[in-house]
N, CA, C and O atoms as CSV, one atom per row, in Angstrom:
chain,resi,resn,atom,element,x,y,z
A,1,UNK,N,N,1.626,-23.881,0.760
A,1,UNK,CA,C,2.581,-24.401,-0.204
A,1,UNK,C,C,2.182,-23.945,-1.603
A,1,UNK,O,O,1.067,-24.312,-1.975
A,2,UNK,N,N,2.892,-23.220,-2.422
A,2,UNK,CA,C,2.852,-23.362,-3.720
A,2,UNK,C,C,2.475,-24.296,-4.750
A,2,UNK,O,O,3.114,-25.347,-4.723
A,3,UNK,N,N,1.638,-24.190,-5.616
A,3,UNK,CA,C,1.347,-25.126,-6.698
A,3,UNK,C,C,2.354,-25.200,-7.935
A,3,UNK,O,O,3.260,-24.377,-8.066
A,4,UNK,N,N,2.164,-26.100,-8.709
A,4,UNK,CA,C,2.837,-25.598,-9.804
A,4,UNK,C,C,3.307,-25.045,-10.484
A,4,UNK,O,O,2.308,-24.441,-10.877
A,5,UNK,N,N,4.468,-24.469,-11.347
A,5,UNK,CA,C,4.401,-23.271,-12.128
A,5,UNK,C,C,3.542,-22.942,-12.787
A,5,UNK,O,O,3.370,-21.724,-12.839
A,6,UNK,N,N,2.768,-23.667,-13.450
A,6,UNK,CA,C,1.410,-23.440,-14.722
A,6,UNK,C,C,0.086,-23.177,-13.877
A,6,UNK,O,O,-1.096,-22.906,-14.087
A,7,UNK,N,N,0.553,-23.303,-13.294
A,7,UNK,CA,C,-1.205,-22.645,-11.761
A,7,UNK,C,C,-0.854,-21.692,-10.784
A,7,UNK,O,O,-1.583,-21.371,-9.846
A,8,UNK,N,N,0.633,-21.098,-11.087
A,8,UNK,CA,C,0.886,-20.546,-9.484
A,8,UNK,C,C,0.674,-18.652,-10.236
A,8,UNK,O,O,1.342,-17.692,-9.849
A,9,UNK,N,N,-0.173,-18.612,-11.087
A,9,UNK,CA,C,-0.467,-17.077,-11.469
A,9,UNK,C,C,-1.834,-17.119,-10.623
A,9,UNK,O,O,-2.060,-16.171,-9.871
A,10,UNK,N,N,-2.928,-18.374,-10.729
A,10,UNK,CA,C,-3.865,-18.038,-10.536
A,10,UNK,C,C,-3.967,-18.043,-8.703
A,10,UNK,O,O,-4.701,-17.377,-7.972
A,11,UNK,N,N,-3.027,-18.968,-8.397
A,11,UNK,CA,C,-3.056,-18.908,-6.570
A,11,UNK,C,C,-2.310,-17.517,-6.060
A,11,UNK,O,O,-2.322,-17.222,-4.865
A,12,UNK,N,N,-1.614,-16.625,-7.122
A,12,UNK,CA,C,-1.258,-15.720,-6.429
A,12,UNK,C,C,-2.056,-14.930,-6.504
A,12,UNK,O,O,-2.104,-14.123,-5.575
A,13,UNK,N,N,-3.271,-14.766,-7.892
A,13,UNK,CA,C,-4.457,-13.710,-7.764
A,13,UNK,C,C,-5.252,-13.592,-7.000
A,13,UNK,O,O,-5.958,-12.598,-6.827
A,14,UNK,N,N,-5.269,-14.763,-6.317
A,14,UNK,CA,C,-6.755,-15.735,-5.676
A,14,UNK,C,C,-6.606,-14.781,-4.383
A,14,UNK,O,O,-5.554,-14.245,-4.036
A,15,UNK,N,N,-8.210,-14.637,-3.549
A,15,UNK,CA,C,-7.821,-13.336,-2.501
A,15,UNK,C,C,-7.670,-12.139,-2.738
A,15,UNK,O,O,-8.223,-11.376,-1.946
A,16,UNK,N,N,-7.001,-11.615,-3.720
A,16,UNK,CA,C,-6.723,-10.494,-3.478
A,16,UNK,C,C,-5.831,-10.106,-2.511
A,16,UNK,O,O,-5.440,-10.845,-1.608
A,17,UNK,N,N,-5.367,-8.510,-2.743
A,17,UNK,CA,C,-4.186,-7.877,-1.924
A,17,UNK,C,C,-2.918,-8.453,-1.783
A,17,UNK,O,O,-2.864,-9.572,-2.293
A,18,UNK,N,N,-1.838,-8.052,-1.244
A,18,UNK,CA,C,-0.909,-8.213,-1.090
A,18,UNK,C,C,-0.577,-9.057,0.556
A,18,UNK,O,O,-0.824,-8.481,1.616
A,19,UNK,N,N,-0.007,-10.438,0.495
A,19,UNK,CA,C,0.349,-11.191,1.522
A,19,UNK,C,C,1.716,-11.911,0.919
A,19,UNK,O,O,2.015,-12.186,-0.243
A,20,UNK,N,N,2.328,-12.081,1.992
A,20,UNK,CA,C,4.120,-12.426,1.974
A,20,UNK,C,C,4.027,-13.520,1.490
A,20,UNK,O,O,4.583,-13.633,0.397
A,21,UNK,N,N,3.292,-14.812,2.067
A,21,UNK,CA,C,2.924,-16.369,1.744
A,21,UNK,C,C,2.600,-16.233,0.550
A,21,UNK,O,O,3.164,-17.090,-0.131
A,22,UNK,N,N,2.009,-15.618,0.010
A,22,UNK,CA,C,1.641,-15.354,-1.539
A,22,UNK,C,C,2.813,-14.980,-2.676
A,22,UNK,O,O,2.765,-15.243,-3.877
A,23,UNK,N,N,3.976,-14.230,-1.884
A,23,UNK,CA,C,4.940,-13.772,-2.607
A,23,UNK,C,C,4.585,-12.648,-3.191
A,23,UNK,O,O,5.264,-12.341,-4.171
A,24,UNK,N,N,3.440,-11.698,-2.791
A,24,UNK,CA,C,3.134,-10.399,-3.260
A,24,UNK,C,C,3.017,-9.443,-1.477
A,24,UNK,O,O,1.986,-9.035,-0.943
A,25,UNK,N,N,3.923,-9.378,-1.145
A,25,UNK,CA,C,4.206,-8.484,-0.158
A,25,UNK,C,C,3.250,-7.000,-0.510
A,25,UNK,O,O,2.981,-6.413,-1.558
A,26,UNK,N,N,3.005,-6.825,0.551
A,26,UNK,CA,C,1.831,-5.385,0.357
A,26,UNK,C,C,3.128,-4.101,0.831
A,26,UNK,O,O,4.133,-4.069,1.541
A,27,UNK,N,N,2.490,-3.319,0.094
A,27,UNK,CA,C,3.155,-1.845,0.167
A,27,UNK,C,C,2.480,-0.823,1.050
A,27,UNK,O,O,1.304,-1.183,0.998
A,28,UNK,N,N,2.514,-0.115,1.570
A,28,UNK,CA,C,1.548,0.949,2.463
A,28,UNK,C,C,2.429,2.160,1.700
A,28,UNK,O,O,3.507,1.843,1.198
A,29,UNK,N,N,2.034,3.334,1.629
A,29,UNK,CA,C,2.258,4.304,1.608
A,29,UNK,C,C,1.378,5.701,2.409
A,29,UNK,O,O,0.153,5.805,2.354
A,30,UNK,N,N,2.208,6.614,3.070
A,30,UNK,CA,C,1.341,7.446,3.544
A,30,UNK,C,C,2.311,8.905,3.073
A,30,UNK,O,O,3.494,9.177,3.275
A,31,UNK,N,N,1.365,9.545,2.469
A,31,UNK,CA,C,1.979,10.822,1.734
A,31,UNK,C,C,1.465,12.217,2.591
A,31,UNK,O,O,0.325,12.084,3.036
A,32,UNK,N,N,1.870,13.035,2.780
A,32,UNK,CA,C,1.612,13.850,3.206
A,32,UNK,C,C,1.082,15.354,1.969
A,32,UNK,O,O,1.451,15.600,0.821
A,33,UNK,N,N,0.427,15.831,2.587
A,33,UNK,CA,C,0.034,17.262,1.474
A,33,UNK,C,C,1.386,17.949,1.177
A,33,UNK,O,O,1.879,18.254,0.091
A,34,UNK,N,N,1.828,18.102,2.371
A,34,UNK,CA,C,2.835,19.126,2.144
A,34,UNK,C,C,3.992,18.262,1.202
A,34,UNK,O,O,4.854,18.928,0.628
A,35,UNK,N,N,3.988,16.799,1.061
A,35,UNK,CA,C,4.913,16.024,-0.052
A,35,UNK,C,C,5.932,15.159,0.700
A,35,UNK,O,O,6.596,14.380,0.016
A,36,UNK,N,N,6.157,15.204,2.148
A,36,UNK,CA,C,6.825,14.051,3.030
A,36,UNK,C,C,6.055,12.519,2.651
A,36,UNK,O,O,4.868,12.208,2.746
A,37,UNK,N,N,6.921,11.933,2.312
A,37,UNK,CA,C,6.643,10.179,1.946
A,37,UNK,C,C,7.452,9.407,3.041
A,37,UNK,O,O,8.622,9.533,3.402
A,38,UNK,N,N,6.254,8.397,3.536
A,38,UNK,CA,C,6.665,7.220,4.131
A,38,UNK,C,C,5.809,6.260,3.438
A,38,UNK,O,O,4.660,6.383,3.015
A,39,UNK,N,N,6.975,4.850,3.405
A,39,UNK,CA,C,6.755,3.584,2.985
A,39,UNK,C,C,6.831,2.832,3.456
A,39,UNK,O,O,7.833,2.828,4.171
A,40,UNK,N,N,6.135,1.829,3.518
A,40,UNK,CA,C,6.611,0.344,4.273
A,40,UNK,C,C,6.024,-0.496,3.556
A,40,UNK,O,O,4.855,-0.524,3.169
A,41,UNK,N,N,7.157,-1.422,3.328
A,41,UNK,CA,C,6.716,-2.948,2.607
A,41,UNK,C,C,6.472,-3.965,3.892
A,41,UNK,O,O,7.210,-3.843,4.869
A,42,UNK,N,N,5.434,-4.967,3.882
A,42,UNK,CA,C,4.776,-5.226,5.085
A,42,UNK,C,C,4.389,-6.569,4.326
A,42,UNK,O,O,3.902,-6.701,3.203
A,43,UNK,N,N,4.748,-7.532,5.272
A,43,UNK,CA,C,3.912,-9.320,5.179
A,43,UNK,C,C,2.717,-9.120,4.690
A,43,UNK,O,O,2.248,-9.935,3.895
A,44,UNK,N,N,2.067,-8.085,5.051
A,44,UNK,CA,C,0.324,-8.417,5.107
A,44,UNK,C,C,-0.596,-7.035,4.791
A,44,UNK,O,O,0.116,-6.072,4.504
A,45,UNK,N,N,-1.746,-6.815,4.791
A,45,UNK,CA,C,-2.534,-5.973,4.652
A,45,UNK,C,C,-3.712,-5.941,5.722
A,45,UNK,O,O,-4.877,-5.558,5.609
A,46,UNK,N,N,-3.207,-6.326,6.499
A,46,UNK,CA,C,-4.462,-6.915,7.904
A,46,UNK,C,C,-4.920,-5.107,8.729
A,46,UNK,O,O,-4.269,-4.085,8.513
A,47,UNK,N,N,-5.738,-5.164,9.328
A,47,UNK,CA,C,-5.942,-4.064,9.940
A,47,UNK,C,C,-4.894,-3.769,11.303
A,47,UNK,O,O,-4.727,-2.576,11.555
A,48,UNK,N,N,-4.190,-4.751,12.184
A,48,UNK,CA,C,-3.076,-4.565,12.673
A,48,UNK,C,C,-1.816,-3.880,11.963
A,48,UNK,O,O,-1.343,-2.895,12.530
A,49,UNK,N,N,-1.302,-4.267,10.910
A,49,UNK,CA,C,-0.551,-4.311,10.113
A,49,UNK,C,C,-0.601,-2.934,9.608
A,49,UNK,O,O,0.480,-2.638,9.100
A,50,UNK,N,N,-1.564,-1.873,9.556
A,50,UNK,CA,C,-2.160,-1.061,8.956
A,50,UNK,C,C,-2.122,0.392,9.945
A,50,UNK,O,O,-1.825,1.557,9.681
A,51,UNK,N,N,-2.671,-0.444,11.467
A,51,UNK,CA,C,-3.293,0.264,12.250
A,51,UNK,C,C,-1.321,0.602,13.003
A,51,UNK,O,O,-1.089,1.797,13.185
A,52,UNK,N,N,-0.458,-0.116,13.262
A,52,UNK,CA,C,0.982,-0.275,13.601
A,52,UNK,C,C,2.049,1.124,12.797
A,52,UNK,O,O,2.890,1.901,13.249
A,53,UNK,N,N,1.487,0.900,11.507
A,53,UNK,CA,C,2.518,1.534,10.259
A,53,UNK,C,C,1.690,2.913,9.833
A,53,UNK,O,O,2.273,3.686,9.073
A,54,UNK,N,N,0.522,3.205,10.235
A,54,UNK,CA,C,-0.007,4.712,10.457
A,54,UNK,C,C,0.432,5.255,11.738
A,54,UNK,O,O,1.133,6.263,11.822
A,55,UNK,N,N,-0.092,4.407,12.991
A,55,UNK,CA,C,1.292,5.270,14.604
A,55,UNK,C,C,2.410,5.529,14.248
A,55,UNK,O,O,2.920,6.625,14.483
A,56,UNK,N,N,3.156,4.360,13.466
A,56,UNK,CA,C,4.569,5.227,12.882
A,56,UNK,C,C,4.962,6.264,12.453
A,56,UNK,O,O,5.866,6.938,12.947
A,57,UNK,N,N,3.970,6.664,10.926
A,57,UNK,CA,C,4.041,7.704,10.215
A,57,UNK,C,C,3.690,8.917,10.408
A,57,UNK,O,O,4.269,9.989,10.228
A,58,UNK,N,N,1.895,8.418,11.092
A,58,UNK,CA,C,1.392,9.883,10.568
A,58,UNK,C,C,1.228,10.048,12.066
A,58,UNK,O,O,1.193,9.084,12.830
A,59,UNK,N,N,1.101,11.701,12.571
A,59,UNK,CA,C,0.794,12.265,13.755
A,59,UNK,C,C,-0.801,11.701,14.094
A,59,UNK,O,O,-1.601,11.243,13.278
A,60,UNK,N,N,-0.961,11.865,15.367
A,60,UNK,CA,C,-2.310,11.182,16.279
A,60,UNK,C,C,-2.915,12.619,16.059
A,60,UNK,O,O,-2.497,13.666,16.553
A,61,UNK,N,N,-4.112,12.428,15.115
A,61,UNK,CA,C,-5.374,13.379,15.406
A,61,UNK,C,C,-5.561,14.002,13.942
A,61,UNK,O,O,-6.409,14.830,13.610
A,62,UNK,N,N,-4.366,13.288,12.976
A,62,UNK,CA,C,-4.681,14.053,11.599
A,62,UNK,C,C,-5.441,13.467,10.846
A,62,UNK,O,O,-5.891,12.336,11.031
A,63,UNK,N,N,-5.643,14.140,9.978
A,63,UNK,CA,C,-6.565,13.791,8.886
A,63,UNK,C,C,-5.878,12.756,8.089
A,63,UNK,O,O,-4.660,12.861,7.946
A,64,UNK,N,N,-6.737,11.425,7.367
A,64,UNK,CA,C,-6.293,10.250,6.677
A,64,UNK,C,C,-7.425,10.701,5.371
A,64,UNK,O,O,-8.578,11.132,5.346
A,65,UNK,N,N,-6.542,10.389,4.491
A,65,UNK,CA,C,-7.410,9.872,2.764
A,65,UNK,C,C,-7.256,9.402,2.100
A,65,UNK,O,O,-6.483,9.644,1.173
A,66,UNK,N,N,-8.165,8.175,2.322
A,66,UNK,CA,C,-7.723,6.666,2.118
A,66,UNK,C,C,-8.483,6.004,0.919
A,66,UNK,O,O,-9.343,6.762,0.469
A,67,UNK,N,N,-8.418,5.037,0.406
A,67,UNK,CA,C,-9.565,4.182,-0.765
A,67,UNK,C,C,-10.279,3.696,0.452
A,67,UNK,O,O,-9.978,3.887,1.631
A,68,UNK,N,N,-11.236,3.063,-0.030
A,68,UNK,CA,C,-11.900,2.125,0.609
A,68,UNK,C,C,-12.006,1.012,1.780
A,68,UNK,O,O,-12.823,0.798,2.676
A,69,UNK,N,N,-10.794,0.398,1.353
A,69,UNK,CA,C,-10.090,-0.270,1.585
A,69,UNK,C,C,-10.335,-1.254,3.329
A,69,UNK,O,O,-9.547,-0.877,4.196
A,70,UNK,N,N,-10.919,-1.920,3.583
A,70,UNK,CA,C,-11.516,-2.285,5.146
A,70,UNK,C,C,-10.314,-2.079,5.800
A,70,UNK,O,O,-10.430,-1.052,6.468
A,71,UNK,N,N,-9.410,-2.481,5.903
A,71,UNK,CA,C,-8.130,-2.039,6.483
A,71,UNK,C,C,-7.662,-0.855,6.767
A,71,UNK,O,O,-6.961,-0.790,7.777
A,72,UNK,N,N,-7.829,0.019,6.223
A,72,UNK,CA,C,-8.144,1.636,6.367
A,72,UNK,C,C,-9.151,1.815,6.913
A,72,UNK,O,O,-8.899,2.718,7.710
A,73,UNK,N,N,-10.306,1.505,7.033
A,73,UNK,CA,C,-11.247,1.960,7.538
A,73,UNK,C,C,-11.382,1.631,8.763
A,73,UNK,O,O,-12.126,2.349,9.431
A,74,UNK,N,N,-10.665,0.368,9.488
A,74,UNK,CA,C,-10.758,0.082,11.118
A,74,UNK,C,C,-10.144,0.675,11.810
A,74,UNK,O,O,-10.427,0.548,13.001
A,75,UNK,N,N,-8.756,1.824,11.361
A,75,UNK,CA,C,-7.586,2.599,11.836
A,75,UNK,C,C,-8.090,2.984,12.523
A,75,UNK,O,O,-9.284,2.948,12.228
A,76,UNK,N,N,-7.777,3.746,14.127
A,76,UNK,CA,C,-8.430,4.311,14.955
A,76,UNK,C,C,-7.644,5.619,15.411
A,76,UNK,O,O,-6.418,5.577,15.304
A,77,UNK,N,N,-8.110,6.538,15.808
A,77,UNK,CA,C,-7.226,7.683,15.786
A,77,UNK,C,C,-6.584,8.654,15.594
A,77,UNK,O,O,-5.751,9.324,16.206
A,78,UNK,N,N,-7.290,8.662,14.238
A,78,UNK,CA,C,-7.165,9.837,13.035
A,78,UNK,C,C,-8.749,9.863,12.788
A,78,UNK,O,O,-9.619,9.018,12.995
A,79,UNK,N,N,-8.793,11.447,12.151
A,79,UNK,CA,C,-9.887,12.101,11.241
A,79,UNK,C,C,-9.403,10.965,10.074
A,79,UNK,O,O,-8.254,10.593,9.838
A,80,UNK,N,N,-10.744,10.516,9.385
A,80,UNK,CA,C,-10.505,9.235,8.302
A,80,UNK,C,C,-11.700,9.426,7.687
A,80,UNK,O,O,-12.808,9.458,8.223
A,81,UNK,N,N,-11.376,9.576,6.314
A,81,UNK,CA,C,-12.889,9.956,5.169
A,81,UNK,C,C,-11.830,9.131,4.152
A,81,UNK,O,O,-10.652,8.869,4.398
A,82,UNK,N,N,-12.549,8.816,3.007
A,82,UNK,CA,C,-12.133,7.580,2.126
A,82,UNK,C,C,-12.862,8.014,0.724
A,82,UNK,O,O,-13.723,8.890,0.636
A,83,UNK,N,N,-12.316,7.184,-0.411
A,83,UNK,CA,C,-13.103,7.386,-1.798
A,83,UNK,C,C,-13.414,6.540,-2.002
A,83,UNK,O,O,-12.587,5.747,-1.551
A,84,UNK,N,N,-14.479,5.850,-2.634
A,84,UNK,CA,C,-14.899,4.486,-2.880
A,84,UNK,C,C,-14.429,3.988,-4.627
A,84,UNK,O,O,-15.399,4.041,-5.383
A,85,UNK,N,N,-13.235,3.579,-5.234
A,85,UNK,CA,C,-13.706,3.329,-6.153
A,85,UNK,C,C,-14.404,2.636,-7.039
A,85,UNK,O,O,-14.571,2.994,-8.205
A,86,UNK,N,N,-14.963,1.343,-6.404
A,86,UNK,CA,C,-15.752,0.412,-6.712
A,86,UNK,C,C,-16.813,1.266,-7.307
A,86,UNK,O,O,-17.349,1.070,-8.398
A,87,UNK,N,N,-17.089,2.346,-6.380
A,87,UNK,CA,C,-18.627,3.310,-7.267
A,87,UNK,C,C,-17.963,4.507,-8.094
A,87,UNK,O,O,-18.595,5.558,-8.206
A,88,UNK,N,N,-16.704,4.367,-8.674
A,88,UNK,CA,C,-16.317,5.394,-9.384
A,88,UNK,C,C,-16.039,6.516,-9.200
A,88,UNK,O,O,-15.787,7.368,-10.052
A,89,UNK,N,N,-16.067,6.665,-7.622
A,89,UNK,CA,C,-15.509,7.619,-6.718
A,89,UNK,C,C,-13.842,7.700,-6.936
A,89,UNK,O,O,-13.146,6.733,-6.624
A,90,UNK,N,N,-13.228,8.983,-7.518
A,90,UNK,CA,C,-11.738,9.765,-7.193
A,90,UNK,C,C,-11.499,10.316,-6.350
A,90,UNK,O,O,-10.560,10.126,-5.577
A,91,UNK,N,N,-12.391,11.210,-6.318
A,91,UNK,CA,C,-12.393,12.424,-5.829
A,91,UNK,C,C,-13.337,13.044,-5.113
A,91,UNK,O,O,-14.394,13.069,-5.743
A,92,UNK,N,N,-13.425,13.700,-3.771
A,92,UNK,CA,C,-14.693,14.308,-3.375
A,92,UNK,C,C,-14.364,15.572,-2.491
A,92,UNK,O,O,-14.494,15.276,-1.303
A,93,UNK,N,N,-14.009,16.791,-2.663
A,93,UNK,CA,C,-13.596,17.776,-2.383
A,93,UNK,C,C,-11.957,17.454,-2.063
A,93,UNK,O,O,-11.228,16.882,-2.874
A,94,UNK,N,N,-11.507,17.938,-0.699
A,94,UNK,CA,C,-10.526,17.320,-0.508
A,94,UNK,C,C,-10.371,16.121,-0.510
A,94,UNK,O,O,-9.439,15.687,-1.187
A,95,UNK,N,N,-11.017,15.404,0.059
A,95,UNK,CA,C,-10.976,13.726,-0.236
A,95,UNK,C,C,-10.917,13.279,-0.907
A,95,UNK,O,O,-11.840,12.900,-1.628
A,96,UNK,N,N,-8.998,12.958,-1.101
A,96,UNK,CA,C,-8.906,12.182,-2.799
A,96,UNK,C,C,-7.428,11.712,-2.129
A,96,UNK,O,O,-6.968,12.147,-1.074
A,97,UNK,N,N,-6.719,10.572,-3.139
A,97,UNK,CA,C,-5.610,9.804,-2.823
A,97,UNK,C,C,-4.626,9.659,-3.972
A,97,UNK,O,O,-3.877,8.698,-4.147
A,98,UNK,N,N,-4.733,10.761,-4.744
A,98,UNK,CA,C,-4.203,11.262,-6.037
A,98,UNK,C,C,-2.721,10.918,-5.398
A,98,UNK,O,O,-2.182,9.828,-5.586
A,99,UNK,N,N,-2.130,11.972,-4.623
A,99,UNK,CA,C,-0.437,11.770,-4.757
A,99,UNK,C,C,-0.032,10.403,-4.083
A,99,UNK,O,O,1.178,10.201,-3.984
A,100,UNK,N,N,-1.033,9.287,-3.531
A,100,UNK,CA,C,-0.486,7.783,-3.703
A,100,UNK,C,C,-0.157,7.126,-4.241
A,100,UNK,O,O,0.761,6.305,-4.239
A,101,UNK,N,N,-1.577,7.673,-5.323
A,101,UNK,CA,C,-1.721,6.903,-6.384
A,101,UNK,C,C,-0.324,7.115,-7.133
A,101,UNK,O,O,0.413,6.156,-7.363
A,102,UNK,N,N,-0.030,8.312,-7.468
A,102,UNK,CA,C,1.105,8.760,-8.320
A,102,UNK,C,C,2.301,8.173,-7.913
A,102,UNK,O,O,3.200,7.704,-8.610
A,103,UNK,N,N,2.208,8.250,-6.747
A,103,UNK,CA,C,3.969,7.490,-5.907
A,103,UNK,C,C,4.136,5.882,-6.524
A,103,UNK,O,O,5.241,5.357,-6.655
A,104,UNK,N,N,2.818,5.190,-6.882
A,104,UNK,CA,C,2.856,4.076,-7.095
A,104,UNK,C,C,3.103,3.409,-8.597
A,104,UNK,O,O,3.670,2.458,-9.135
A,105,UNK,N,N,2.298,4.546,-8.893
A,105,UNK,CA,C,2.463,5.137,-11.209
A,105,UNK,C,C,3.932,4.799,-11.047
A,105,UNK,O,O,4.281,3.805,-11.684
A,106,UNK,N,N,4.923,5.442,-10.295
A,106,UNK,CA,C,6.226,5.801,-10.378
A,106,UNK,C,C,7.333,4.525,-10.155
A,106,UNK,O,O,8.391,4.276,-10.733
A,107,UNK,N,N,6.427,3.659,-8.779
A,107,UNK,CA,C,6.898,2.564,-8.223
A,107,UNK,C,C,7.205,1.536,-8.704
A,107,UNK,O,O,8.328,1.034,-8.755
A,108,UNK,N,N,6.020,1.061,-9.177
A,108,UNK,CA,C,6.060,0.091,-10.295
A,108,UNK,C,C,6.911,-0.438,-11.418
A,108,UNK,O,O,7.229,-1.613,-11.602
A,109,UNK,N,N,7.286,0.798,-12.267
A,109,UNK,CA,C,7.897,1.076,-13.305
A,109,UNK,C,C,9.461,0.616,-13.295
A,109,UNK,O,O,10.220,0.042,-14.076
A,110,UNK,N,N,9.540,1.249,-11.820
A,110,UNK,CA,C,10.649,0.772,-11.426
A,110,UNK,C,C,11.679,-0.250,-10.533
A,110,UNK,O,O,12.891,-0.440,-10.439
A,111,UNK,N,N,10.275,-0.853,-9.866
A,111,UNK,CA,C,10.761,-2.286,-9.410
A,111,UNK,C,C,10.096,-2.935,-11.047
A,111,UNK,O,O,10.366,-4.136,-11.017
A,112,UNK,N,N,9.601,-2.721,-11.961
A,112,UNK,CA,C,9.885,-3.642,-13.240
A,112,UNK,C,C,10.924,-3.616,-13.991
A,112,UNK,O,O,11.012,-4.072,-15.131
A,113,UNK,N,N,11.846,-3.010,-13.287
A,113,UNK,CA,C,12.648,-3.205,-14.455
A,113,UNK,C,C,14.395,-4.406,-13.766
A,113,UNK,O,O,15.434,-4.727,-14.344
A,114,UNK,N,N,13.956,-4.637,-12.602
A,114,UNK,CA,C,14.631,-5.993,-11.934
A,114,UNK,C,C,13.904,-7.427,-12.270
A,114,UNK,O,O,14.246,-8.586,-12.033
A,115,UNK,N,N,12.989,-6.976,-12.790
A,115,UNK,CA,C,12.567,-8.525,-13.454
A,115,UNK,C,C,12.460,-9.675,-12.732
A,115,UNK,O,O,12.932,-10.790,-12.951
A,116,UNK,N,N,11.358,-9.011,-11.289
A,116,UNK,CA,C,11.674,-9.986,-10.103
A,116,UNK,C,C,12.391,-9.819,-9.457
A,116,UNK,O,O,13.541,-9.711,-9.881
A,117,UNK,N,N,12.080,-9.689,-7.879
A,117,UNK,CA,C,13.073,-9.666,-6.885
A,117,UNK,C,C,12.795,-9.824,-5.380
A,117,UNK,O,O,11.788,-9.429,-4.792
A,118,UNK,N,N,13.894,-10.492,-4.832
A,118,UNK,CA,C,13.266,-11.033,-3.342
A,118,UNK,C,C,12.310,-10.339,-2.871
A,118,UNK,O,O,12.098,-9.163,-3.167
A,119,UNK,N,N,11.446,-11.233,-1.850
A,119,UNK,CA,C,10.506,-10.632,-1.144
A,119,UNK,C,C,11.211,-9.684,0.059
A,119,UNK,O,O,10.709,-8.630,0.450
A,120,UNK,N,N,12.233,-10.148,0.476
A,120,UNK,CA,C,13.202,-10.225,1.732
A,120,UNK,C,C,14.191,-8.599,1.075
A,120,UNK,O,O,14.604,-7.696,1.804
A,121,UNK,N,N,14.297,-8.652,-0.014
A,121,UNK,CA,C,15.104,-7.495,-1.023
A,121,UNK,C,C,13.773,-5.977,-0.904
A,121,UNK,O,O,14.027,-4.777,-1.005
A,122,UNK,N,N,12.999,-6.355,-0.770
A,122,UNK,CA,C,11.976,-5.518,-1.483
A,122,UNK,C,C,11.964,-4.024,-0.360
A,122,UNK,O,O,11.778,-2.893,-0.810
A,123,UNK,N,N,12.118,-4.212,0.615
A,123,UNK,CA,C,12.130,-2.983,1.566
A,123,UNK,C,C,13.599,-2.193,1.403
A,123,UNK,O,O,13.849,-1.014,1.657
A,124,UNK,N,N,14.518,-3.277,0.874
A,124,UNK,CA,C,15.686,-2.417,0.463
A,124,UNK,C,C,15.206,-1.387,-1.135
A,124,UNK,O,O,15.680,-0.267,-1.325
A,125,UNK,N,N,14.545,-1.836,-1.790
A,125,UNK,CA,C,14.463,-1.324,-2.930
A,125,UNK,C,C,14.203,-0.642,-3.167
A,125,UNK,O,O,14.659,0.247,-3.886
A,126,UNK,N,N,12.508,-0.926,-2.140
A,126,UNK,CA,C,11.367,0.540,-1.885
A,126,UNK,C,C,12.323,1.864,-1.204
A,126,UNK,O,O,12.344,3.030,-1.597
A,127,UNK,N,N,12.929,1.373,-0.295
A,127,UNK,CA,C,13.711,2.807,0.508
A,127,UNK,C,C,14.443,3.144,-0.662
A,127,UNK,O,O,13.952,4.171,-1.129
A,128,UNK,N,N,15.476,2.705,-1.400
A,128,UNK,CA,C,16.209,3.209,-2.064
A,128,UNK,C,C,15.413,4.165,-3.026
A,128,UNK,O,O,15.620,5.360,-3.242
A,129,UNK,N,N,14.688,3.540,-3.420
A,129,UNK,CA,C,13.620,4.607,-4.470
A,129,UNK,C,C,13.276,5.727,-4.003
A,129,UNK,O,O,13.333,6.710,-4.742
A,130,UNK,N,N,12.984,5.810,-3.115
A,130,UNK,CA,C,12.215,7.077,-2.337
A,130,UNK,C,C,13.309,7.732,-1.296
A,130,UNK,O,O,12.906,8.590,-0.510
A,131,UNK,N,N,14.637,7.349,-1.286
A,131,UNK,CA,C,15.749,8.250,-0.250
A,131,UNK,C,C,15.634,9.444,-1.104
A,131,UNK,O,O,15.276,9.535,-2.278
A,132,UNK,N,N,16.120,10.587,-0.028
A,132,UNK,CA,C,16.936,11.607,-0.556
A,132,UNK,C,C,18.053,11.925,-0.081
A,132,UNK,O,O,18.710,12.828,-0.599
């Protein structure tokens, strides 16, 4: 249950990541080199949740480059190397998550400018952003 309005910034920070009950629905993105984007807005950030919406996207046996992230890291089934940024890790030869990051620079900007919007709305929004 929700707290108050004057406390409900700090119960949505609390934890971390993105969960539906929270009203911060998590985003996945998986980008490809060659520049193919898939998205999914998702209840949760759980390693099910994670491990479900990579079989979708990406082919069985490819290479993943991921943050840190424990949820990424339990995926099974892919080549999987990661950047840490907690230690100030970007980048480490190929291993980097630059054009995510960028999809998200982009994302943002533009679900801010609805000024709030359903949780239940939000997979309509994300697709619309990213159709061609």
């Amino acid at each position: 249950m929700a707290p108050d309005p004057r406390h409900r910034a700090e119960w949505l920070c609390k934890d971390g990541g993105g969960h539906d009950a929270k009203d911060r629905p998590a985003i996945i993105a998986w980008v490809s080199r060659q520049g193919a984007v898939i998205i999914h807005a998702t209840k949760d950030f759980t390693v099910n949740t994670v491990q479900k919406a990579a079989d979708l996207a990406v082919h069985a046996s490819s290479r993943l480059y991921t943050d840190s992230a424990s949820s990424y890291r339990a995926v099974k089934g892919y080549v999987h190397a990661f950047v840490n940024h907690t230690q100030k890790e970007y980048a480490r030869g190929d291993v980097h998550e630059n054009r995510a990051e960028c999809l998200f620079s982009l994302l943002k900007p533009y679900l801010r400018v609805f000024r709030g919007l359903s949780k239940y709305n939000l997979p309509g929004y994300v697709g619309f952003c990213y159709s061609r």
